[in-house]
SEDREN-706099 format. One record per residue (C-alpha): chain; residue number from 1; x, y, z; residue in three letters. Coordinates in nm, 2 decimals. Each point is the difference from the previous one (the first is absolute). Last residue first. Layout:
BEGIN
(atom "A"; NUM; (X; Y; Z); "ala")
...
REM end
This chain:
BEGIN
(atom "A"; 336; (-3.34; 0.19; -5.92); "unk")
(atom "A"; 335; (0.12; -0.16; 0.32); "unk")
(atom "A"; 334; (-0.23; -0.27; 0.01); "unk")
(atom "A"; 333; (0.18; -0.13; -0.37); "unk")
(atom "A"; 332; (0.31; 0.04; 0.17); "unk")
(atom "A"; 331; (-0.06; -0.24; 0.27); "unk")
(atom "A"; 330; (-0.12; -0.23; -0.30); "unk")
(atom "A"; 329; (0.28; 0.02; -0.21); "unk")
(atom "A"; 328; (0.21; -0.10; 0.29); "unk")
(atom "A"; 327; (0.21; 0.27; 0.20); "unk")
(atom "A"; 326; (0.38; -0.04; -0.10); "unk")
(atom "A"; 325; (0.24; 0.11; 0.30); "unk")
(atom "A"; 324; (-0.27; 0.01; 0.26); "unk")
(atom "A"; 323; (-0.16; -0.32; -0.10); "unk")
(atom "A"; 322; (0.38; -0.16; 0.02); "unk")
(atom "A"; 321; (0.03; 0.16; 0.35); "unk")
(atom "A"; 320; (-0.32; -0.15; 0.14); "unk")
(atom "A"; 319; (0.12; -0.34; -0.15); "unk")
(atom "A"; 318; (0.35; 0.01; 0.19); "unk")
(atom "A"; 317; (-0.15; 0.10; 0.29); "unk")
(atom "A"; 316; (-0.22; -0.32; -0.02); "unk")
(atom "A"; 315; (0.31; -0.17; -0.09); "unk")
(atom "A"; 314; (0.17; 0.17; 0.28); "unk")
(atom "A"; 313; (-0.23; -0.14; 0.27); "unk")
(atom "A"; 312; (0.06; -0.35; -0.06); "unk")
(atom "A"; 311; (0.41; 0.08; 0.02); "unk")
(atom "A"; 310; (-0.03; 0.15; 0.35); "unk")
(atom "A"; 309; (-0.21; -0.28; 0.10); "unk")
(atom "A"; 308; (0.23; -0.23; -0.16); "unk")
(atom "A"; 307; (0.30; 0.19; 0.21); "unk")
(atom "A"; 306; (-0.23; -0.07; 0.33); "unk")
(atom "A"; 305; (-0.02; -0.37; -0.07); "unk")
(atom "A"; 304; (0.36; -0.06; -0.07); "unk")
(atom "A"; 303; (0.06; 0.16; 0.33); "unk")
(atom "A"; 302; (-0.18; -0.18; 0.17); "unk")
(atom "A"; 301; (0.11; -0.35; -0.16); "unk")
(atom "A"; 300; (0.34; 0.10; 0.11); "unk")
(atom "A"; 299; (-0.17; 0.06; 0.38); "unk")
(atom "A"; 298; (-0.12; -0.37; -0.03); "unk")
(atom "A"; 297; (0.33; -0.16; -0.16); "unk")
(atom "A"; 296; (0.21; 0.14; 0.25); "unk")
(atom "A"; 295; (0.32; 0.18; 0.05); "unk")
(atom "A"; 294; (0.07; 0.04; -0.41); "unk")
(atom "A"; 293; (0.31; -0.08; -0.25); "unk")
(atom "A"; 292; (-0.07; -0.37; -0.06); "unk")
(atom "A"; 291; (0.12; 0.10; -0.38); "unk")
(atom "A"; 290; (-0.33; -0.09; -0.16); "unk")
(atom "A"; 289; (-0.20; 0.19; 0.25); "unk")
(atom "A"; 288; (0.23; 0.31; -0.03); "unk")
(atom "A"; 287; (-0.05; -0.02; -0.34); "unk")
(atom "A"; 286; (-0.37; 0.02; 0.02); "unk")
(atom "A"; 285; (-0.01; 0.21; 0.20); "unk")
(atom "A"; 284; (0.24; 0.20; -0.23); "unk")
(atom "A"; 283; (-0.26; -0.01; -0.26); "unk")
(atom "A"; 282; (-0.26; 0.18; 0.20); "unk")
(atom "A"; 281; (0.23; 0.29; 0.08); "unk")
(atom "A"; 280; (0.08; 0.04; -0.36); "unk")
(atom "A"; 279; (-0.39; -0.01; -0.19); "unk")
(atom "A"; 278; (0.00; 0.36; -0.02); "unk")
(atom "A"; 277; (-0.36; 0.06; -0.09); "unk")
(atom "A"; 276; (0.01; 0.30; 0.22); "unk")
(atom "A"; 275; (0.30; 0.16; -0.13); "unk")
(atom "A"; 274; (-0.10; -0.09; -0.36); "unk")
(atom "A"; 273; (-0.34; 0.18; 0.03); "unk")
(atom "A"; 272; (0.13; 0.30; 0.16); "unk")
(atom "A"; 271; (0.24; 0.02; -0.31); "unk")
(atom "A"; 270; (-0.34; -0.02; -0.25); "unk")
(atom "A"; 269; (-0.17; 0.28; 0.20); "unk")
(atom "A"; 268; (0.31; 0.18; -0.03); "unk")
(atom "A"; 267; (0.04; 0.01; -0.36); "unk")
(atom "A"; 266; (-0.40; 0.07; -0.02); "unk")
(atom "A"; 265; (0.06; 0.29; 0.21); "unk")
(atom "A"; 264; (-0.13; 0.01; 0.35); "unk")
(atom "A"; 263; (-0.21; 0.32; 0.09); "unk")
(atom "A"; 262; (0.08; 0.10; 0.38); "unk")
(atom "A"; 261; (-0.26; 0.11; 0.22); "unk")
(atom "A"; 260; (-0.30; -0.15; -0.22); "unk")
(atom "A"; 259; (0.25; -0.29; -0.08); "unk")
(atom "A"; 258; (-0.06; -0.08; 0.42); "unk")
(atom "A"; 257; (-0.34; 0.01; -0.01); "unk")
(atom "A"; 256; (-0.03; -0.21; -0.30); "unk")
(atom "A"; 255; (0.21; -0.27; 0.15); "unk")
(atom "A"; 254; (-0.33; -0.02; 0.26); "unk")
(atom "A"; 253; (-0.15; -0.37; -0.16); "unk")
(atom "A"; 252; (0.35; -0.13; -0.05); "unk")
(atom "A"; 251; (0.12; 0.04; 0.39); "unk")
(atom "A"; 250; (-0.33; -0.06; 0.10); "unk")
(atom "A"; 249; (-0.01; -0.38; -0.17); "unk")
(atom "A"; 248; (0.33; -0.05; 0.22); "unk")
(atom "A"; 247; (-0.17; 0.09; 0.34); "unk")
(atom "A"; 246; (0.22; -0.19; 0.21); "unk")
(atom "A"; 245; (-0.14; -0.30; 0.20); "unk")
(atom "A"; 244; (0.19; -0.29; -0.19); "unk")
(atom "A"; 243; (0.33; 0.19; 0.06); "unk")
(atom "A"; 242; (0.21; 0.09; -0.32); "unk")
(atom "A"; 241; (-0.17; 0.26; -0.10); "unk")
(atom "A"; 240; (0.10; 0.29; 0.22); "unk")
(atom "A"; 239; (0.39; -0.01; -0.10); "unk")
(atom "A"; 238; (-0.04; -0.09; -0.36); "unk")
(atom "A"; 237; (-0.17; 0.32; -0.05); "unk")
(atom "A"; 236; (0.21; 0.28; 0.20); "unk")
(atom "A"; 235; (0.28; -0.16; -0.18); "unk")
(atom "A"; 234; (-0.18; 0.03; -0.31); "unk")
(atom "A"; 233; (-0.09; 0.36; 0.07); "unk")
(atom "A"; 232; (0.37; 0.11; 0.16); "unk")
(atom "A"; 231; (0.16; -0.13; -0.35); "unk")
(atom "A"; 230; (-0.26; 0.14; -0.23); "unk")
(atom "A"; 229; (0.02; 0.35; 0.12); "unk")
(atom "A"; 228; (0.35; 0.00; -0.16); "unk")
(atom "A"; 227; (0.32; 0.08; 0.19); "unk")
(atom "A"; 226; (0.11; 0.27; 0.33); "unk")
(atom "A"; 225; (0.07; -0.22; 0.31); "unk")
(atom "A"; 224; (-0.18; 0.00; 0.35); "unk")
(atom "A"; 223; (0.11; -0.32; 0.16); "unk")
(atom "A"; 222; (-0.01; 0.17; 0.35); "unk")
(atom "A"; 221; (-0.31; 0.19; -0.07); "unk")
(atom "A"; 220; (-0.19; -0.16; 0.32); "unk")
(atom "A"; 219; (-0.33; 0.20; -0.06); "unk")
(atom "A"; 218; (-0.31; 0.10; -0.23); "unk")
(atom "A"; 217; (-0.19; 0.22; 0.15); "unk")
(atom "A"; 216; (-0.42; -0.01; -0.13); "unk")
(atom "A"; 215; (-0.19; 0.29; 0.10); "unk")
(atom "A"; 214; (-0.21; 0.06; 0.32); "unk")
(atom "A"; 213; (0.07; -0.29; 0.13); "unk")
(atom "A"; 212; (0.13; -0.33; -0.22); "unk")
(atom "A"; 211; (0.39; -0.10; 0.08); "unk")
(atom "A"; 210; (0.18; -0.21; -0.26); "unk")
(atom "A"; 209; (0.32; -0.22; 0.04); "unk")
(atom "A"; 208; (-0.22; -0.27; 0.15); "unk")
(atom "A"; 207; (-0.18; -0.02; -0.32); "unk")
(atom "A"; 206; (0.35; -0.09; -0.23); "unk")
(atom "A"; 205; (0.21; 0.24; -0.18); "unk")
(atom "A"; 204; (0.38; -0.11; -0.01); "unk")
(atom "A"; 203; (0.20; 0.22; -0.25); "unk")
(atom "A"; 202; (-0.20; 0.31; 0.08); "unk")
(atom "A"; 201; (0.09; 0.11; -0.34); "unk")
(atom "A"; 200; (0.05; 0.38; -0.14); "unk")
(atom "A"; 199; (-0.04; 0.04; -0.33); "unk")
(atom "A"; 198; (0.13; -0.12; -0.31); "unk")
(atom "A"; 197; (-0.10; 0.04; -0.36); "unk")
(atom "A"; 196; (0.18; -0.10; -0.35); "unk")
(atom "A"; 195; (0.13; 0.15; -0.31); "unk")
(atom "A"; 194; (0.08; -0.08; -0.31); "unk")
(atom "A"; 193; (-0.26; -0.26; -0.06); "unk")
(atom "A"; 192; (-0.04; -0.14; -0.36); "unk")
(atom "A"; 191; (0.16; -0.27; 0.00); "unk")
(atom "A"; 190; (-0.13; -0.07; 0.33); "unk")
(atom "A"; 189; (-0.36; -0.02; -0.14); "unk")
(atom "A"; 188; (0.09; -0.36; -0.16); "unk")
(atom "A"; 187; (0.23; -0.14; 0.31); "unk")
(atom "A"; 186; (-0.34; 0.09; 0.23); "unk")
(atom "A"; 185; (-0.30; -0.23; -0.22); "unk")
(atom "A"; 184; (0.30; -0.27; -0.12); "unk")
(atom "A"; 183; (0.06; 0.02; 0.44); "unk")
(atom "A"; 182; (-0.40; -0.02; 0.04); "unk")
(atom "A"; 181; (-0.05; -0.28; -0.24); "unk")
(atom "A"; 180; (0.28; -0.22; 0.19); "unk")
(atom "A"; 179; (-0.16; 0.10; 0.31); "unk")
(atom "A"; 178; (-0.38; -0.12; -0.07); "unk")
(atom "A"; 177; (0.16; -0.34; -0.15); "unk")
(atom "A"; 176; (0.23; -0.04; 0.31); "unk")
(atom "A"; 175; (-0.28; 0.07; 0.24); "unk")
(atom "A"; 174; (-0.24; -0.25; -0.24); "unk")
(atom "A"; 173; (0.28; -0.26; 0.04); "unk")
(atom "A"; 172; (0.02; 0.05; 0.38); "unk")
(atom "A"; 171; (-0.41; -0.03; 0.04); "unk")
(atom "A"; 170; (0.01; -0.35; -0.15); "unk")
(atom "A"; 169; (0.30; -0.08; 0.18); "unk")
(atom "A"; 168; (-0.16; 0.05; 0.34); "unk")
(atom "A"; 167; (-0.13; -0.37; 0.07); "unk")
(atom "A"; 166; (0.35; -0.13; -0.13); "unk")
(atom "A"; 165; (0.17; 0.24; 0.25); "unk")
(atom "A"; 164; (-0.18; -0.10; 0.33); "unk")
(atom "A"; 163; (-0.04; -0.30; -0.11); "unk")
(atom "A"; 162; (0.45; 0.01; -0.03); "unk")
(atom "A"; 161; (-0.08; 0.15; 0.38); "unk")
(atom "A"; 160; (-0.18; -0.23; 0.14); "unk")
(atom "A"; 159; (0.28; -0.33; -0.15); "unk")
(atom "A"; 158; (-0.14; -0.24; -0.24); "unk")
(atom "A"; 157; (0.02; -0.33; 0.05); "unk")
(atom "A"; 156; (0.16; -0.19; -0.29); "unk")
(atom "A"; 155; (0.15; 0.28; -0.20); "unk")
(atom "A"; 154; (-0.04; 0.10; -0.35); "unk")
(atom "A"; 153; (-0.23; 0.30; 0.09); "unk")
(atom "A"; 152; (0.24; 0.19; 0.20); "unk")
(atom "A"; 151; (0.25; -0.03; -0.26); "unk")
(atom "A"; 150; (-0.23; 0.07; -0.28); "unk")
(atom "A"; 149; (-0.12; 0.33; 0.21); "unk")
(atom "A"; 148; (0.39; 0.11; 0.06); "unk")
(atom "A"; 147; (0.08; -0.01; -0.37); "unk")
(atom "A"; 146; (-0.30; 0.15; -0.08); "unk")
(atom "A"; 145; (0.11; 0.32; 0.22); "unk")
(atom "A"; 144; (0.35; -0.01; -0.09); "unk")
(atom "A"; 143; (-0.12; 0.04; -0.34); "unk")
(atom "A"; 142; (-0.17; 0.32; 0.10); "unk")
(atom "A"; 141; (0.25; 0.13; 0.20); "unk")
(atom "A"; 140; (0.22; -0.01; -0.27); "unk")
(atom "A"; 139; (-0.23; 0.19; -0.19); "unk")
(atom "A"; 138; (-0.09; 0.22; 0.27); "unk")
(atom "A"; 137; (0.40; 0.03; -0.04); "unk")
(atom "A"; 136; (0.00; 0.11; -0.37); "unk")
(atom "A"; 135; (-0.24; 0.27; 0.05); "unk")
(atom "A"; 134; (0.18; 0.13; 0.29); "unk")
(atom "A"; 133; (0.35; 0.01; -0.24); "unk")
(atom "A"; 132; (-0.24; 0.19; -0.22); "unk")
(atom "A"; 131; (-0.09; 0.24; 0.22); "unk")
(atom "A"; 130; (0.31; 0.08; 0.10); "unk")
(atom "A"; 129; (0.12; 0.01; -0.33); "unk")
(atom "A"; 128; (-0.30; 0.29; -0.03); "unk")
(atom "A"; 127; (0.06; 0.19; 0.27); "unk")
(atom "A"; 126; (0.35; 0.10; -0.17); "unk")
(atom "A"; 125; (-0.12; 0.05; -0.36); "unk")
(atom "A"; 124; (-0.31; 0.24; 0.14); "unk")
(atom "A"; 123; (0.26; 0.25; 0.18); "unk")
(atom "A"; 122; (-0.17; 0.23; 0.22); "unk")
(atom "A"; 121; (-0.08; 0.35; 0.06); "unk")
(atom "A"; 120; (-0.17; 0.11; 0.35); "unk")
(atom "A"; 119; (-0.38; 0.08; 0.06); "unk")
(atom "A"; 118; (-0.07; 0.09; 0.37); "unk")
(atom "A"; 117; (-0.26; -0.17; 0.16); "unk")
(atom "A"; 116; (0.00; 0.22; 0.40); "unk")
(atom "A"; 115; (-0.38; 0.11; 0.02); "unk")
(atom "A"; 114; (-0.14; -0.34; -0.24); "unk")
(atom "A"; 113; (0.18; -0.27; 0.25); "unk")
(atom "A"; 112; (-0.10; 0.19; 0.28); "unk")
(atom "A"; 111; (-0.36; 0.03; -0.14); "unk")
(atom "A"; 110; (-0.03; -0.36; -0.07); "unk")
(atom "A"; 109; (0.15; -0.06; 0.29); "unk")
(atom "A"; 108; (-0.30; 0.14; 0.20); "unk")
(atom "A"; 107; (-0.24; -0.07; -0.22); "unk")
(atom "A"; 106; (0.06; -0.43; 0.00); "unk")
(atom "A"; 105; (0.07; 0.04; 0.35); "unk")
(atom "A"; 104; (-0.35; 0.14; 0.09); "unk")
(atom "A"; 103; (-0.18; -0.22; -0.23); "unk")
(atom "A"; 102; (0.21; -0.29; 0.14); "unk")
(atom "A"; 101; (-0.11; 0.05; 0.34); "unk")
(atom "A"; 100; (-0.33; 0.08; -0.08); "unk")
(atom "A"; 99; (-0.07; -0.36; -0.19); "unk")
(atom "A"; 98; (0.17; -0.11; 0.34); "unk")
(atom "A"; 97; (-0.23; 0.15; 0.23); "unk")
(atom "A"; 96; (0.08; 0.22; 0.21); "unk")
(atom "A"; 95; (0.12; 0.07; 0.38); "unk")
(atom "A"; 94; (0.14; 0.38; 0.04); "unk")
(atom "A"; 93; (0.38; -0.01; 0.05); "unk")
(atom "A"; 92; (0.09; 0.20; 0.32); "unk")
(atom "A"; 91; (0.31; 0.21; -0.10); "unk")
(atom "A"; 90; (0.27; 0.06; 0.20); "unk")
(atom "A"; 89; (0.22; 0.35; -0.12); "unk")
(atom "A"; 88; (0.33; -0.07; -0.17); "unk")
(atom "A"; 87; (0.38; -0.09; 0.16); "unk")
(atom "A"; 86; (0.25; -0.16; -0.13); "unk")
(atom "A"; 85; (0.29; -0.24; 0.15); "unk")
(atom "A"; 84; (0.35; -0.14; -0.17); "unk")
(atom "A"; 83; (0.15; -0.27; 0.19); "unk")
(atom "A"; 82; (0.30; -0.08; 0.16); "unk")
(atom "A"; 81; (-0.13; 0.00; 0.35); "unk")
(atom "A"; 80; (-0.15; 0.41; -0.10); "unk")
(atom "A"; 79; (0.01; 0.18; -0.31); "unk")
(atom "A"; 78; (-0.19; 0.32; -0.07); "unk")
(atom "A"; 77; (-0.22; 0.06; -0.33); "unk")
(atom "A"; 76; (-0.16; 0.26; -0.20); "unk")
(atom "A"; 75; (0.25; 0.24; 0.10); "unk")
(atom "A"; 74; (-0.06; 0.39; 0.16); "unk")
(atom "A"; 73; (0.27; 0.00; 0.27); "unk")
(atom "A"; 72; (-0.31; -0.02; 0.22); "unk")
(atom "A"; 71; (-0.14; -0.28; -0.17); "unk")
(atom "A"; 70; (-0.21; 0.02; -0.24); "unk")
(atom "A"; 69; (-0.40; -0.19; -0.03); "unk")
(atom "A"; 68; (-0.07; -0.21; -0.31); "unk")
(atom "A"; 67; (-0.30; 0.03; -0.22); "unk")
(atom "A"; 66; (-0.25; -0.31; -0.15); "unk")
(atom "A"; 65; (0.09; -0.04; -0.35); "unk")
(atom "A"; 64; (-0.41; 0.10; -0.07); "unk")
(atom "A"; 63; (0.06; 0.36; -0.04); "unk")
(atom "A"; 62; (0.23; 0.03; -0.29); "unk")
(atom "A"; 61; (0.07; 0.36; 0.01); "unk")
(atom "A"; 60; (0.24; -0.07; -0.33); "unk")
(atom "A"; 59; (0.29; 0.20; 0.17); "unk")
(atom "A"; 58; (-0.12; -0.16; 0.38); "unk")
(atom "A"; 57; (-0.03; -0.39; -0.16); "unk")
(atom "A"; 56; (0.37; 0.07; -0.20); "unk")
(atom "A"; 55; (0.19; 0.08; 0.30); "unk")
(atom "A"; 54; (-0.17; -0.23; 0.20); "unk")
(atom "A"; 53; (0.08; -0.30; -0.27); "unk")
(atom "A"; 52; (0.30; 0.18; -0.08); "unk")
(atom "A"; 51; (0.13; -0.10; 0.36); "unk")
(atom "A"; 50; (-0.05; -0.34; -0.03); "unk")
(atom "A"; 49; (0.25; -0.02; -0.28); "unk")
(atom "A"; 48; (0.26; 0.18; 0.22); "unk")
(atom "A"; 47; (0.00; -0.22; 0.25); "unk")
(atom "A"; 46; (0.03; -0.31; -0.14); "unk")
(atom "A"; 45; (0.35; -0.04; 0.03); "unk")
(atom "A"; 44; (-0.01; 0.09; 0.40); "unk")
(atom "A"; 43; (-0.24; -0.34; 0.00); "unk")
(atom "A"; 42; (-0.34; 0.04; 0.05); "unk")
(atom "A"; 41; (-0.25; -0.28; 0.15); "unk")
(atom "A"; 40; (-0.17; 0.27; 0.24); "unk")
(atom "A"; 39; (-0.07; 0.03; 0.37); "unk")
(atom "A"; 38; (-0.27; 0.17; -0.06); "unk")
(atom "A"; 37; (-0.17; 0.28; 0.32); "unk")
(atom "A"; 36; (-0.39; 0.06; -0.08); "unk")
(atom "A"; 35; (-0.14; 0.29; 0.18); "unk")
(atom "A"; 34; (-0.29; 0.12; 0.22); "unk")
(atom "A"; 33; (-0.02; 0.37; 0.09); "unk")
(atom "A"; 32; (-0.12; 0.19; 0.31); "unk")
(atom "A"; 31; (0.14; -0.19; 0.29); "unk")
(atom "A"; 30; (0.32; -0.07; -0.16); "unk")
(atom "A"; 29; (-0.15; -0.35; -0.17); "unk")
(atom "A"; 28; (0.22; -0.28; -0.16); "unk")
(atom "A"; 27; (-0.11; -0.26; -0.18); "unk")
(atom "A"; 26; (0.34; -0.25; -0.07); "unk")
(atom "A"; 25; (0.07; -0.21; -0.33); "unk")
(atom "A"; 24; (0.30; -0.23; -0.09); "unk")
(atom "A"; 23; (-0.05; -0.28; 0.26); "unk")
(atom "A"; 22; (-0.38; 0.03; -0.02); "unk")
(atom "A"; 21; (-0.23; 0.25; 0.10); "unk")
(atom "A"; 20; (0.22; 0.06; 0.37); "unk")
(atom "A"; 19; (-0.21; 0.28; 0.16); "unk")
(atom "A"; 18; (0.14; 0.40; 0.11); "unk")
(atom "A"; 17; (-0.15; 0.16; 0.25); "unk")
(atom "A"; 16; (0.05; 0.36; 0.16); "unk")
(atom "A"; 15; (0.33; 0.05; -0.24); "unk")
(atom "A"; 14; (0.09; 0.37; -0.06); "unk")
(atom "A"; 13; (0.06; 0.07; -0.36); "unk")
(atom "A"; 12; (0.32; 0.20; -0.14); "unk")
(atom "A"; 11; (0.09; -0.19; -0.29); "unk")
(atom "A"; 10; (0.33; -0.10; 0.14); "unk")
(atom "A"; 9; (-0.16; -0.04; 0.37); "unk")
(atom "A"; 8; (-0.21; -0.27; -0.20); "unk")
(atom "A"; 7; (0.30; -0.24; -0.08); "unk")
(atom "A"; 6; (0.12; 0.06; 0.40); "unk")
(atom "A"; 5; (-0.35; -0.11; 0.08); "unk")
(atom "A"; 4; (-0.03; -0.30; -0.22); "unk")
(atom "A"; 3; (0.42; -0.13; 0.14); "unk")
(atom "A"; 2; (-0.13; 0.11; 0.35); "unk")
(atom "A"; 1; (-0.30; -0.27; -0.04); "unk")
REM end
């Protein structure tokens, strides 16, 4: 308890109470205030990134990165056992429901990611031999895939998790199909993109790192980096679908609310595609499986489990996106 008060002499607050949240996160009251005291995950090499963030969310008045108190000596941040400590006001997070949950994160980076998207030049020759090296290993991975399902299927008793695998395989080759068409879709408009958008990226945006009240804050900006919207969406995505109780049909059915804040190309539509299709983390299950490299069968299974889920969800993505990209003859039809 001295280490928390001698931290919050350094910002100048008095401490009447202060309550252990968990091992990184302390509420702290002066009498008249409450306050949240991190114990953050930053190295001294980070620094400097994180700082943008702030300095970036007070230039753009970004309102939902939720603020950060100064110290007396006026820095975001104060060190303390090792460890680098912030300070911002403690918010009690209204209860909602998770279809409001996601409406409120979907506009709230939507505008963060529209507010800071700035449009920088770009080499198309460069991006697209990376591209095509991808292409070429979801080839790979492809093969391996059939490979691994005959193998499975050829022995005696089967194993839980080669079922597992056989019993998925119809859905793997439509990923593969859907992602396939989506990087021909992305490698064809890259010839003709010079330039290319980034904006600023929570890096790890989940619902526990999102406070409702009054207006949404969106906090823990540790692996804040500056890069395409599409990266901090699909990570955003995969994360919350992977449970069998996550709302992964809202996550499609509210997209719109998020494109109304920040328009998605059609270039970008098809790379958001690819990163959610990504078939990699499934494959290496599977490795890991054939090379005895897991703790138990059980939580291995898990996992498998919870990257399908991920993967199920993408081809429905993946199908919103392509009637986004080139609306049927009959959508257009309505529209005129």
């Amino acid at each position: 308890m001295k280490m928390i008060e001698t931290i919050l002499n350094q910002y100048g607050v008095y401490t009447k109470e202060v309550k252990t949240v968990t091992d990184r996160l302390y509420q702290v009251s002066d009498g008249n205030a409450v306050y949240a005291l991190k114990k953050s995950s930053l190295s001294n090499s980070e620094i400097d990134n994180w700082k943008r963030v702030y300095d970036q969310a007070y230039s753009s008045h970004l309102i939902d990165v939720l603020p950060l108190y100064l110290t007396k000596d006026r820095e975001l941040y104060t060190y303390g056992d090792q460890s680098i400590w912030y300070l911002t006001p403690w918010v009690d997070s209204q209860q909602v429901t998770k279809q409001q949950a996601i409406e409120n994160i979907y506009r709230s980076i939507g505008n963060i990611h529209a507010i800071t998207k700035q449009s920088l030049s770009m080499d198309p020759k460069h991006s697209a031999q990376q591209f095509k090296q991808y292409h070429s290993y979801c080839l790979e991975m492809h093969s391996m895939l059939i490979g691994y399902v005959e193998k499975f299927e050829s022995e005696p008793y089967m194993s839980p998790f080669g079922l597992q695998v056989c019993t998925h395989y119809r859905d793997l080759e439509f990923v593969f199909y859907e992602l396939i068409n989506h990087l021909t879709g992305f490698m064809e408009l890259l010839e003709e993109q010079t330039r290319w958008s980034f904006s600023l990226c929570h890096g790890q945006l989940q619902f526990s790192h999102v406070l409702h009240h009054q207006h949404t804050s969106i906090i823990n900006w540790e692996n804040a980096f500056f890069g395409n919207a599409c990266i901090d969406l699909s990570r955003f995505i995969k994360e919350e679908c992977k449970y069998h109780d996550q709302p992964g049909e809202a996550l499609i059915d509210l997209f719109d609310i998020y494109t109304k804040e920040n328009n998605l190309s059609k270039i970008e539509l098809r790379l958001l595609a690819i990163y959610l299709l990504d078939p990699t983390d499934y494959i290496n299950l599977i490795k890991q499986y054939d090379s005895g490299d897991f703790s138990t069968t059980i939580d291995h299974m898990k996992e498998l489990v919870h990257t399908y889920r991920q993967l199920l969800l993408a081809i429905k993505f993946s199908q919103k996106f392509n009637d986004m990209i080139e609306p049927s003859f009959l959508d257009e039809s309505l529209e005129s």
